[in-house]
C-alpha positions, -999 to +999 in steps of 0.1 A: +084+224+425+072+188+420+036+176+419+038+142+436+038+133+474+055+097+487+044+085+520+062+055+541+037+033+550+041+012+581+022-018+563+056-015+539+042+003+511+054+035+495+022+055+484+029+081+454-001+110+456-007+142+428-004+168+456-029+189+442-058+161+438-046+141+465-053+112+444-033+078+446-009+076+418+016+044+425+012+023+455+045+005+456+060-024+479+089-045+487+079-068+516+056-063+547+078-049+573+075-010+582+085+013+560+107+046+582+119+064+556+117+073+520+136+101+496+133+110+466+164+115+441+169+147+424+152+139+389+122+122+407+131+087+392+138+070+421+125+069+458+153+048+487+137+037+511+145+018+543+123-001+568+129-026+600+142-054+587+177-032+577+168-030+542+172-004+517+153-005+489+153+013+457+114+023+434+119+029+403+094+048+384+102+051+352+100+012+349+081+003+390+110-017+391+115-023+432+149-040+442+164-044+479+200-028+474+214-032+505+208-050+539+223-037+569+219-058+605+196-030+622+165-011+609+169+021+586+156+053+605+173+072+577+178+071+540+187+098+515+207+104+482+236+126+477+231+157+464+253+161+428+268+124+431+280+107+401 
């Protein structure tokens, strides 16, 4: 089981907590508008997120690299990696 929490933020930012301290570890952004969803990735590397303005956007935590992937014409309700993909 992992130790870190990410929370979508309606201000646009992706917070990353220590579950067990509850202590802020990363606070991470792309752009202002509302964050809906986030995921993680299997290795805990990445968090995808999307938000209102269609956007999905990829954190990268090994190097807090933050990069809009995609941009779709409606907001992202729903975001999510698949599992075993290569």
């Amino acid at each position: 089981m992992g130790t870190m929490l990410a929370t979508a933020r309606s201000d646009g930012y992706c917070y990353v907590w220590d579950f067990y301290s509850l202590s802020l570890i990363r606070k991470l952004s792309y752009n202002s508008s509302s964050l809906n969803s986030i995921c993680w990735s299997d290795t805990s590397e990445f968090i995808v997120a999307g938000n209102d303005e269609g956007q999905v956007i990829l954190f990268d935590l090994r190097t807090d690299l933050v990069s809009c992937i995609h941009e779709f014409s409606s907001k992202i309700n729903h975001t999510g990696f698949a599992p075993n993909s290569k």
